[in-house]
C-alpha positions in Angstrom: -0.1 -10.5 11.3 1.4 -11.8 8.1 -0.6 -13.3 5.2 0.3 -16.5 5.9 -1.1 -16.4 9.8 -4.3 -14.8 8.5 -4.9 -17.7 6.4 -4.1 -20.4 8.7 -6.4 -18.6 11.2 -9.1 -18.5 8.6 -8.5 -21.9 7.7 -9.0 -23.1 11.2 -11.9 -20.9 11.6 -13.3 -22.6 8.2 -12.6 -25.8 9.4 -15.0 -25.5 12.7 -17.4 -23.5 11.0 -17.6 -27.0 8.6 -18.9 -28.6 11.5 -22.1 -26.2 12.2 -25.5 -27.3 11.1 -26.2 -26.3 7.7 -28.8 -23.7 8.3 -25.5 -22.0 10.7 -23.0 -22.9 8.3 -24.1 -21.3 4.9 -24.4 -17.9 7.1 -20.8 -17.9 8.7 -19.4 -18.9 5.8 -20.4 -16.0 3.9 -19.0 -13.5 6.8 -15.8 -15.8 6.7 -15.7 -15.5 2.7 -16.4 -11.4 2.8 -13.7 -11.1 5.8 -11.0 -12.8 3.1 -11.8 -10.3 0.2 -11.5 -7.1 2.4 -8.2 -8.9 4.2 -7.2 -9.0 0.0 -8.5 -5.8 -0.8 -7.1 -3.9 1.9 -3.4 -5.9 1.0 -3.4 -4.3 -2.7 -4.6 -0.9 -1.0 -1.8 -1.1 0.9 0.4 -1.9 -1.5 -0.8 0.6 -4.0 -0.1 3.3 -1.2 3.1 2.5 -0.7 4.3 2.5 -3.7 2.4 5.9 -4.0 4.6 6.9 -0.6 7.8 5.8 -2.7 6.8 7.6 -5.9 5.8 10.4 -3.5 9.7 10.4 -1.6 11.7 10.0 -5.0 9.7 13.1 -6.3 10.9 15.1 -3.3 14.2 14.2 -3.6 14.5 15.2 -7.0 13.3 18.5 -6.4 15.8 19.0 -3.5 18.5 18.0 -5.8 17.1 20.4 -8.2 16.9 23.2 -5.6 20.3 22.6 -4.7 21.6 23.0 -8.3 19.9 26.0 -9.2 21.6 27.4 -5.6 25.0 26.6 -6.8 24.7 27.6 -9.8 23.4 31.2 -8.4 26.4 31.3 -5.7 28.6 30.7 -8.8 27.8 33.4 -10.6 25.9 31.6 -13.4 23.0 32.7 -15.2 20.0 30.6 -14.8 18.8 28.9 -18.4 14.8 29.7 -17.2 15.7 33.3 -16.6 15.9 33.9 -20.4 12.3 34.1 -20.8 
C-alpha cells in the first residue's frame, strides 16, 4: 500500500469515525491518530534502513574491487605497498 492509499483509507476512516457520539469518537480518534505516527515512524525506519542496505552494498563493492587489485597486483609480480611494514 503506498502512502497515498494509506491516507485516503485513513481519511475515510476519520471521516465515519466524525460521525460517532462524542464519548466514541475522542477514543477512536486517538487509536486513529497513534496508527498515523507509527505508519510515519515505521516510513523513516524504512527509509533509514535502506539507505543503510545501500551504504552497506557500496562498502562491499569496494572491498571486492580492492581484493581484486591487491590479486593482480600479486599475479604481476608486484610488491604490495602494506607489506613494507
Amino acid at each position: 500500500m503506498t502512502e497515498q492509499q494509506f491516507n485516503q483509507q485513513l481519511d475515510q476512516i476519520l471521516g465515519k469515525i466524525e460521525n460517532l457520539p462524542d464519548a466514541q469518537r475522542k477514543a477512536i480518534m486517538a487509536m486513529a491518530e497513534d496508527t498515523r505516527k507509527q505508519d510515519q515512524a515505521i516510513r523513516a525506519e524504512m527509509a533509514r534502513t535502506r539507505d543503510a542496505l545501500d551504504d552497506w552494498r557500496l562498502l562491499q563493492k569496494y572491498r571486492i574491487f580492492d581484493a581484486e587489485a591487491r590479486l593482480r597486483e600479486e599475479q604481476a609480480g608486484r610488491p604490495n605497498p602494506e607489506d613494507r611494514c
